[in-house]
LUMDRENRO-627444 format. One record per residue (C-alpha): x, y, z; residue number from 0; residue in three letters. Coordinates in Angstrom, 1 decimal, always signed. Layout:
N
{node {X; Y; Z}; NUM; ALA}
...
//
This chain:
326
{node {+2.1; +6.3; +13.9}; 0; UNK}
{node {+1.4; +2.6; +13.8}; 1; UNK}
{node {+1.3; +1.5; +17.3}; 2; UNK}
{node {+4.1; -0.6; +19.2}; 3; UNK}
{node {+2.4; -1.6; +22.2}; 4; UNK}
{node {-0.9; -2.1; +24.1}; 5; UNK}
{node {-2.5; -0.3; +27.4}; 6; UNK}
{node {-0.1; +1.8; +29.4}; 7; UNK}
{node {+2.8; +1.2; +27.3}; 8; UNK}
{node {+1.1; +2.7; +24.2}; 9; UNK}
{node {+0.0; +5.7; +25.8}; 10; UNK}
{node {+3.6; +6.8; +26.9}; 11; UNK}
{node {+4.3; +6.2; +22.9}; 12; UNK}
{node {+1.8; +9.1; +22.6}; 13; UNK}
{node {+4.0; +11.4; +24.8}; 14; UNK}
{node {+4.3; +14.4; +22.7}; 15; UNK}
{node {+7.7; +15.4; +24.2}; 16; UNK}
{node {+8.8; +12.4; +22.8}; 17; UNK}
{node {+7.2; +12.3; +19.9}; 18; UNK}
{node {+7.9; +16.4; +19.3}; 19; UNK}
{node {+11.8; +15.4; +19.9}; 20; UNK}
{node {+11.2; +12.8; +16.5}; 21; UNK}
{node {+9.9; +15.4; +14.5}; 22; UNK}
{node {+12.5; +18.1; +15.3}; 23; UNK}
{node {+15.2; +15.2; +14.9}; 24; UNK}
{node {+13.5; +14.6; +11.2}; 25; UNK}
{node {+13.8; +18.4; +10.2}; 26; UNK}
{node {+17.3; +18.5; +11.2}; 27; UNK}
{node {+18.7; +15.5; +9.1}; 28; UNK}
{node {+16.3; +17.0; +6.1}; 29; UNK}
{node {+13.7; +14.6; +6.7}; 30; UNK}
{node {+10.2; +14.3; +6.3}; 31; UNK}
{node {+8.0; +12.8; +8.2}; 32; UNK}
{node {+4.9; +10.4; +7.7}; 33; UNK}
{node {+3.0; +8.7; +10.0}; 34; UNK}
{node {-0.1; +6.4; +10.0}; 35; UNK}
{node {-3.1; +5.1; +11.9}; 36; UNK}
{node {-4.0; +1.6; +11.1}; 37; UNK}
{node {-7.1; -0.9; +10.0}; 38; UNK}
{node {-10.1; +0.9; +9.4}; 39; UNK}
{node {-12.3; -2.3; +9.1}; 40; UNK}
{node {-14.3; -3.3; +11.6}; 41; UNK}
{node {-14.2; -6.6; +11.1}; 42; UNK}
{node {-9.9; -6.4; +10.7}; 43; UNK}
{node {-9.6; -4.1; +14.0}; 44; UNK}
{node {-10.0; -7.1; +16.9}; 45; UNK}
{node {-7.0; -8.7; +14.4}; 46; UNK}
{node {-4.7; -5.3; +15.4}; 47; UNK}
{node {-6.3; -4.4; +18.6}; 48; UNK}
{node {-3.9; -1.7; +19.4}; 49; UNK}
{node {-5.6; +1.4; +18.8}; 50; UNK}
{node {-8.5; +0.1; +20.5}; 51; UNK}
{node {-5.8; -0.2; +23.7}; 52; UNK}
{node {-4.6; +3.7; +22.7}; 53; UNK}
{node {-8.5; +4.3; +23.8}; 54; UNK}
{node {-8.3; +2.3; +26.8}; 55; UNK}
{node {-10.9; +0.1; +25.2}; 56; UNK}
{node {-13.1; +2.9; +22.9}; 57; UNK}
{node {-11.2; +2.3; +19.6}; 58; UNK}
{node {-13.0; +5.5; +18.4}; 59; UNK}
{node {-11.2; +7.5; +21.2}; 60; UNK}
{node {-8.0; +5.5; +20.3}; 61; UNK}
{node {-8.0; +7.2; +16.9}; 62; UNK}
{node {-8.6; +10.4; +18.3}; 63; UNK}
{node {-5.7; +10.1; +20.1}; 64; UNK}
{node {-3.6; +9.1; +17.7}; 65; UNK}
{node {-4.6; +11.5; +15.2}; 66; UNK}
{node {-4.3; +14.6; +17.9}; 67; UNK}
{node {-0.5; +13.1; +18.5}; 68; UNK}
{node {-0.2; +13.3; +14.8}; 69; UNK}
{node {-1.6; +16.3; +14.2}; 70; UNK}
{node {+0.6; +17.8; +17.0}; 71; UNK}
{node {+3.7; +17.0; +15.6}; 72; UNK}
{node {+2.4; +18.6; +11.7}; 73; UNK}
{node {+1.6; +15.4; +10.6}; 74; UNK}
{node {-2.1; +15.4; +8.8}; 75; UNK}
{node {-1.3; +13.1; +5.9}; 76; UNK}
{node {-2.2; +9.8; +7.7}; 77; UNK}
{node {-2.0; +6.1; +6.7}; 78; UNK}
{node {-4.7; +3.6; +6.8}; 79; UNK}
{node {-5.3; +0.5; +5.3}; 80; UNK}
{node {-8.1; -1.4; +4.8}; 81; UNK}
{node {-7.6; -5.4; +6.0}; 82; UNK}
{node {-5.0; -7.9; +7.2}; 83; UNK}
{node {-2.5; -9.9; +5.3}; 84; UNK}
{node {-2.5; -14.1; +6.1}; 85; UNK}
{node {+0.8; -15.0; +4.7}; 86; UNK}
{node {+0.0; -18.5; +6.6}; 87; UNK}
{node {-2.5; -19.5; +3.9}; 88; UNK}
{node {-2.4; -19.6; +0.5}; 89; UNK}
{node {-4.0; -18.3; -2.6}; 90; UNK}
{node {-6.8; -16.1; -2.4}; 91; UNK}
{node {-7.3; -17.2; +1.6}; 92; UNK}
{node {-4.4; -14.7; +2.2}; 93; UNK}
{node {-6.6; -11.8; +1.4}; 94; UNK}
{node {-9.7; -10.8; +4.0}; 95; UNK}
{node {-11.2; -10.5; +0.4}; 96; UNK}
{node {-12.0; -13.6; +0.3}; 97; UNK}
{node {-12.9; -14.1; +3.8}; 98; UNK}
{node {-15.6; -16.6; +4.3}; 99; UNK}
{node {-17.4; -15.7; +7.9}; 100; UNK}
{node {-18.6; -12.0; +6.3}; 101; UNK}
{node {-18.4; -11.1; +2.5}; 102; UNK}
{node {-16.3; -8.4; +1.3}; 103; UNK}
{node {-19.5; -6.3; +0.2}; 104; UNK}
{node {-20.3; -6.4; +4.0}; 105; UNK}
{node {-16.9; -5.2; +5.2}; 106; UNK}
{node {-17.1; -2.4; +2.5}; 107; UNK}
{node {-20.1; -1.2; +4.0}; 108; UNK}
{node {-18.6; -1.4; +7.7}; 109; UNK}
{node {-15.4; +0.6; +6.1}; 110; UNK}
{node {-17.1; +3.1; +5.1}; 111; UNK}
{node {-19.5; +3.8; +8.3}; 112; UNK}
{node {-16.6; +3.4; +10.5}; 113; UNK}
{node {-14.6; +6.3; +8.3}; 114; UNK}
{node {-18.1; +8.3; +8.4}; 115; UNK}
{node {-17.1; +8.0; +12.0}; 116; UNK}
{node {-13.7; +9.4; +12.0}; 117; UNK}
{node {-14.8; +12.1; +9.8}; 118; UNK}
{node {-15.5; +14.5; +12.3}; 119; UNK}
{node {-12.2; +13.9; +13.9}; 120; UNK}
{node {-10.0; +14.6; +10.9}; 121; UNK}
{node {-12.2; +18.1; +10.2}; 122; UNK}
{node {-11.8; +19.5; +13.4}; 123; UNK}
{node {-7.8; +18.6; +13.3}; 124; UNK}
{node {-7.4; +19.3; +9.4}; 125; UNK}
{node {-6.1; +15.8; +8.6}; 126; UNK}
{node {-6.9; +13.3; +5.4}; 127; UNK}
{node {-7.4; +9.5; +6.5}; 128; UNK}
{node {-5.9; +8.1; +3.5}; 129; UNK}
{node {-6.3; +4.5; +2.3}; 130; UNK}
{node {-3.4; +2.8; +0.9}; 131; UNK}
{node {-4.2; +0.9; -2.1}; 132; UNK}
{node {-3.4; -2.7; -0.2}; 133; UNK}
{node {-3.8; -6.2; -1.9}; 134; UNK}
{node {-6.7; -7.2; -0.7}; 135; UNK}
{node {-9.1; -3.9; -2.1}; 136; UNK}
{node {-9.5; -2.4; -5.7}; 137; UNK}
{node {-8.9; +0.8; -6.8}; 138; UNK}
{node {-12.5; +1.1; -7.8}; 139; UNK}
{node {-13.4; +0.2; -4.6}; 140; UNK}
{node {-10.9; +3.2; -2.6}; 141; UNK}
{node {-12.2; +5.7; -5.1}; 142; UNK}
{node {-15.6; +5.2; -4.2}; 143; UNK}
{node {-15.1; +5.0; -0.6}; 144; UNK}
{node {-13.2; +8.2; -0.9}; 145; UNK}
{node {-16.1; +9.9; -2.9}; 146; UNK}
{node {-18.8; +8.7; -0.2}; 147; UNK}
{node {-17.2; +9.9; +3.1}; 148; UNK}
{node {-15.4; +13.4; +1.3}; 149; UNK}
{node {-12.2; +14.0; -0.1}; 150; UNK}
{node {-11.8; +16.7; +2.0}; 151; UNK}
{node {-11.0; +14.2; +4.5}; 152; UNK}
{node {-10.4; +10.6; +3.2}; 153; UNK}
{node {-7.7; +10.6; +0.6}; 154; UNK}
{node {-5.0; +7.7; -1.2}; 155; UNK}
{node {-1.8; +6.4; -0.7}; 156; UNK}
{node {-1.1; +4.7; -3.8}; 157; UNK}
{node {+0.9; +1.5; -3.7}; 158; UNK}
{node {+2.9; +1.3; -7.3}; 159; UNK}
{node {+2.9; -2.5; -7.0}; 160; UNK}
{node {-0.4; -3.4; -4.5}; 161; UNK}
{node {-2.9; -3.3; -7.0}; 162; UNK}
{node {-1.6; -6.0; -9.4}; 163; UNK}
{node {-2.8; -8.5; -6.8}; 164; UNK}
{node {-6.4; -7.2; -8.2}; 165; UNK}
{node {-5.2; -7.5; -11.5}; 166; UNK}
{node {-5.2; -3.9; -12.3}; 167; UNK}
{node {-2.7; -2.3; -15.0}; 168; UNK}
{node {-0.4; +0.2; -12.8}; 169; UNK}
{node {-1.2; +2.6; -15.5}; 170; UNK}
{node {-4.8; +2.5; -15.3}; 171; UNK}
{node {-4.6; +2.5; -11.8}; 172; UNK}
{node {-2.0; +5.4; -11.1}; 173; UNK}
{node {-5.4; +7.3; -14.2}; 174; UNK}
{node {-8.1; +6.3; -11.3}; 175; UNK}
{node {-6.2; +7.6; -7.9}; 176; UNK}
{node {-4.3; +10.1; -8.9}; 177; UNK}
{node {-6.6; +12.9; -8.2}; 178; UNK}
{node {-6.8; +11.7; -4.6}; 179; UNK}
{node {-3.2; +10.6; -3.9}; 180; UNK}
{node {-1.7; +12.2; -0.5}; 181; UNK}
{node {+0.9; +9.6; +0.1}; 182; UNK}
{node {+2.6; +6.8; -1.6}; 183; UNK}
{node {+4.4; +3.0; -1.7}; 184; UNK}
{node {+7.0; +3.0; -4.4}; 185; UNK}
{node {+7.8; -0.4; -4.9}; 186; UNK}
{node {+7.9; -3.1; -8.2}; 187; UNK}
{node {+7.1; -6.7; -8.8}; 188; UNK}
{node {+7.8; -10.0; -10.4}; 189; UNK}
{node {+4.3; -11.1; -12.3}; 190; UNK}
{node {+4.7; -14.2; -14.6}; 191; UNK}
{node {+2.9; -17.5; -15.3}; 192; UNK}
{node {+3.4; -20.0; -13.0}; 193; UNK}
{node {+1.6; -23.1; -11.2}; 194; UNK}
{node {-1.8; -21.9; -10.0}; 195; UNK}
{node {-1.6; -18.5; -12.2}; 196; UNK}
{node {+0.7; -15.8; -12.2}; 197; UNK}
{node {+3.3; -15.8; -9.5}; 198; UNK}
{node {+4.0; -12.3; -7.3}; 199; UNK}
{node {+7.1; -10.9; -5.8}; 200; UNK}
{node {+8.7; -7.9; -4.5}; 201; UNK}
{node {+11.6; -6.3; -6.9}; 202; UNK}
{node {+13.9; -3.5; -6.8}; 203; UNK}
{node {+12.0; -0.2; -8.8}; 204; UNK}
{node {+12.9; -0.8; -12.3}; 205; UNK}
{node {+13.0; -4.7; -12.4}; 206; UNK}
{node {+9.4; -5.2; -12.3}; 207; UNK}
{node {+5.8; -5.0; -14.2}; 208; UNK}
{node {+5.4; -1.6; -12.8}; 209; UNK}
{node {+6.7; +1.2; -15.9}; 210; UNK}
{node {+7.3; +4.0; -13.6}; 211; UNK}
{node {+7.9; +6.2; -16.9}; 212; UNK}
{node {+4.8; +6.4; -17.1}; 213; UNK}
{node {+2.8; +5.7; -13.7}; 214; UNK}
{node {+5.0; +8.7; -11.9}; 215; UNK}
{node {+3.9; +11.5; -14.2}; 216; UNK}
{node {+0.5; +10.6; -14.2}; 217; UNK}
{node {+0.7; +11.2; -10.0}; 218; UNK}
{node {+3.2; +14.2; -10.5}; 219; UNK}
{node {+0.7; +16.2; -12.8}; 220; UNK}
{node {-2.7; +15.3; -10.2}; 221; UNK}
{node {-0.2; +16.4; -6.9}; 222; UNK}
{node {+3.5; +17.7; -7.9}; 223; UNK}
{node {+4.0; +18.3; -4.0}; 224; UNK}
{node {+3.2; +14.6; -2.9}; 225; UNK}
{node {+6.1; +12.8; -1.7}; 226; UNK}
{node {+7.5; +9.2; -3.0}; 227; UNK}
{node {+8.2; +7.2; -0.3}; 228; UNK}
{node {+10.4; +3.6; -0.8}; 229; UNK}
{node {+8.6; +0.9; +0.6}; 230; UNK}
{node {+11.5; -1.9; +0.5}; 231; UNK}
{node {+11.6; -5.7; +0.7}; 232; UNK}
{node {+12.6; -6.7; +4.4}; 233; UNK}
{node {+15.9; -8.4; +5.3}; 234; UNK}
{node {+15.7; -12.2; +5.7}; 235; UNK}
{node {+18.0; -11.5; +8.7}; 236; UNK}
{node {+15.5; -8.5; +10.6}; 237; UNK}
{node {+12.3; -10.9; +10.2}; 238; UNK}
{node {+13.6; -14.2; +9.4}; 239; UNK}
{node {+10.7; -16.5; +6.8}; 240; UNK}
{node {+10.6; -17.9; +3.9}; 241; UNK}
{node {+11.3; -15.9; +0.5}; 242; UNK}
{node {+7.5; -14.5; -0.3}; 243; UNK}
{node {+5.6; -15.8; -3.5}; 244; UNK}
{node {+2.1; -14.7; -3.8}; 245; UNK}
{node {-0.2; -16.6; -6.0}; 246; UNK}
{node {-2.8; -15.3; -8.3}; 247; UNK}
{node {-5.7; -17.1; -9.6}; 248; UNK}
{node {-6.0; -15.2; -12.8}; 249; UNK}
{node {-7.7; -17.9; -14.5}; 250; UNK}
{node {-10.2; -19.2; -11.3}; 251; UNK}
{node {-13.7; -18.5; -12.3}; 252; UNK}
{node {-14.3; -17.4; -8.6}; 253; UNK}
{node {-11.1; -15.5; -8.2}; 254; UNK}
{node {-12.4; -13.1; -11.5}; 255; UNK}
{node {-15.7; -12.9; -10.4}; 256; UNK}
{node {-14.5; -11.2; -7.1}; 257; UNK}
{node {-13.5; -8.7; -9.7}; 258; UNK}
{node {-16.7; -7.2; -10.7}; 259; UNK}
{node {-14.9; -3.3; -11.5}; 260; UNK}
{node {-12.1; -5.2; -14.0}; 261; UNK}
{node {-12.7; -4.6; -17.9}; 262; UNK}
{node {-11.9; -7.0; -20.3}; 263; UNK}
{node {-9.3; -4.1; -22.0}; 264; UNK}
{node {-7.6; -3.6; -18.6}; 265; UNK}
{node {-7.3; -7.8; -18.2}; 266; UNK}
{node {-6.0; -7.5; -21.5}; 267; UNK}
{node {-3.6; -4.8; -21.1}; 268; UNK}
{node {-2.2; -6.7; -17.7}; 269; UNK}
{node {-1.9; -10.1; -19.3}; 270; UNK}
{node {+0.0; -8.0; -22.0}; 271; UNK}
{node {+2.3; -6.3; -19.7}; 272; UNK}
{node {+2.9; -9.8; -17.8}; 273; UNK}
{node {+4.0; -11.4; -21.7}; 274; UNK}
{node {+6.4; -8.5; -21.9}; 275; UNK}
{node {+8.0; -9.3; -18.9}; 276; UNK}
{node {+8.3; -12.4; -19.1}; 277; UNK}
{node {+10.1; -12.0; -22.2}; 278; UNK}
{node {+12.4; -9.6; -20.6}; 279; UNK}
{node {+12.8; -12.9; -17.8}; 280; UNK}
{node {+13.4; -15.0; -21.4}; 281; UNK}
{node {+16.1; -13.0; -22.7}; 282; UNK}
{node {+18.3; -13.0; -19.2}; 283; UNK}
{node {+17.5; -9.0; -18.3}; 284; UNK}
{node {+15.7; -10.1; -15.3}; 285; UNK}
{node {+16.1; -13.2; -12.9}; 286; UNK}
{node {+13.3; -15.6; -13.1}; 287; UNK}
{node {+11.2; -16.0; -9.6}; 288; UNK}
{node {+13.2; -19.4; -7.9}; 289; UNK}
{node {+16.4; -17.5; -9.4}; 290; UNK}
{node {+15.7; -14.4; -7.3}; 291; UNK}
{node {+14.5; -16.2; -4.2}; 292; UNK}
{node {+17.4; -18.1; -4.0}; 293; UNK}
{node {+20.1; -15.5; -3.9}; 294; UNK}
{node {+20.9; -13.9; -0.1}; 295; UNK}
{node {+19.3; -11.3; +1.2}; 296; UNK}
{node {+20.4; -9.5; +4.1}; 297; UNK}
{node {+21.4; -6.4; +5.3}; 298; UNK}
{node {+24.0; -5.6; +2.5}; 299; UNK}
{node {+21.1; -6.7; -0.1}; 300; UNK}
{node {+18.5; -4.5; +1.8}; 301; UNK}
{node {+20.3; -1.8; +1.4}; 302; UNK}
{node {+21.1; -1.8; -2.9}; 303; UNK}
{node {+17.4; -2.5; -3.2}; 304; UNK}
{node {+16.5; +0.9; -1.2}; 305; UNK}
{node {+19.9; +2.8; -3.1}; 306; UNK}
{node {+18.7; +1.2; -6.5}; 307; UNK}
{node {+15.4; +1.9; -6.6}; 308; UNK}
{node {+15.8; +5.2; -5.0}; 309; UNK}
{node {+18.7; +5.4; -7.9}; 310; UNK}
{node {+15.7; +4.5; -10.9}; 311; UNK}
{node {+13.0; +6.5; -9.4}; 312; UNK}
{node {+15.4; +9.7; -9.3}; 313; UNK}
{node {+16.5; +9.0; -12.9}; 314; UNK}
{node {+12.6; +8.7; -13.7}; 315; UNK}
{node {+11.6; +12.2; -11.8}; 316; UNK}
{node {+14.8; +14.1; -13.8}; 317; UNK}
{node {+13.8; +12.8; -17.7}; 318; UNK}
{node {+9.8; +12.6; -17.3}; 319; UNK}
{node {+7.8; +15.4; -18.1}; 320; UNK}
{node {+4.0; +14.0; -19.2}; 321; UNK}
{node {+2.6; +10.9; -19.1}; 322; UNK}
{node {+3.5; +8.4; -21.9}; 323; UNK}
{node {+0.8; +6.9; -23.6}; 324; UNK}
{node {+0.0; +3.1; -22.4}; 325; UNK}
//
């Protein structure tokens, strides 16, 4: 329930007529229905002020609120994340990992008090906060936050594609979260060597890194009942910008010390995995990154990326039945 305005305004988005009339809308056209909270850092919150407005200043009471609406409706699988993105700068500035004015060690400490806070409130309404496994924190990092407040109230939405901005194998990441994943991000990338490092950017399921042959079993067999949401590539049209290409330093000193979780087998197995698909760019299967971003994308576009990775993540779910080795 990510919200749309500030003060007044946002309260009447909390109206639960309203809101009750979306949820029996959802059931009717066979829907379900997922909803979300926000930043849970501290230091990200004045950066998305909203929920603080849904409080009329007390951002603690403007997550109550939000997660009584929620939980009103039968929603208690709800989305947070953990920092902002700064598409504005690039390289590693685009990440609150890397922010300058307060470490990321400090942040992770403010994280985790401030979810220590919000505890109470998802006990008493029987709701998991779960943290989406978003570009700027490992999946080392969510586990342990998870394990610190309780799984019986903080839990994982796992981003397929998210983590190879921390250089993690989706493999070995799907091994790490998948016994607290509540909710996920289905989505692929473009990885491959380019100026700077390796070069990132959003494919269709099926024409990326991520091998969902194997990731998607590996979350099946920890949660069968936990559903696989699309997480599309936006329109050029809806929010007109300029095609996305996120760079990562893989071979900065600084960048990989940022790293301090990441194994020398799982840097190997990524580097691996971004040789094979750059061979698979080599042989013509797959566009190369200035190939893809110059072709249209609009509505019509927007809509075969959702239908064909919908398409290859149904055709996954009907022929797997245990996870492949990696």
């Amino acid at each position: 329930m990510r919200c749309a305005a500030g003060g007044r305004r946002r309260r009447a988005a909390l109206d639960l007529v309203e809101l009750r009339n979306i949820r029996a809308r959802a059931d009717e056209m066979g829907m379900y229905l997922e909803t979300g909270l926000g930043k849970v850092n501290p230091f990200a919150i004045p950066e998305a002020p909203k929920p603080r407005a849904v409080g009329d200043g007390n951002t603690l009471l403007g997550f109550r609120r939000m997660m009584e609406a929620c939980a009103a409706i039968g929603c208690h699988e709800l989305w947070g994340s953990t920092a902002m993105v700064k598409p504005m700068f690039a390289g590693r500035l685009t990440w609150d990992r890397f922010r300058t004015d307060v470490p990321w060690e400090e942040q992770l400490v403010a994280i985790e008090r401030f979810l220590g806070r919000l505890a109470p409130f998802a006990r008493d309404l029987g709701i998991h906060v779960n943290l989406e496994t978003h570009e700027e924190i490992t999946s080392f990092e969510l586990v342990r936050l998870v394990e610190a407040v309780g799984s019986d109230v903080i839990g994982i939405v796992y981003d397929t594609a998210n983590a190879l901005h921390r250089l993690e194998h989706p493999v070995w990441t799907a091994r790490r979260v998948a016994p607290y994943v509540r909710q996920t991000h289905i989505k692929d990338a473009h990885v491959a060597h380019g100026k700077g490092g390796l070069h990132y950017q959003l494919r269709p399921c099926g024409t990326g890194v991520v091998d969902f042959h194997q990731v998607l079993p590996i979350t099946a067999e920890a949660n069968p009942e936990v559903n696989l949401t699309l997480e599309n590539h936006e329109s050029y049209e809806d929010r007109p910008r300029s095609p996305e290409k996120w760079l990562l330093e893989v071979y900065d000193e600084d960048f990989l010390q940022a790293h301090p979780d990441l194994g020398v087998a799982e840097l190997a197995a990524y580097l691996k995995m971004v040789r094979d698909y750059e061979d698979r760019i080599a042989s013509g299967e797959v566009p190369d990154l200035d190939t893809y971003a110059e072709q249209p994308f609009r509505y019509t576009e927007t809509v075969r990326y959702i239908t064909d990775s919908a398409a290859h993540v149904r055709e996954v779910r009907e022929t797997a039945t245990s996870p492949r080795a990696s």
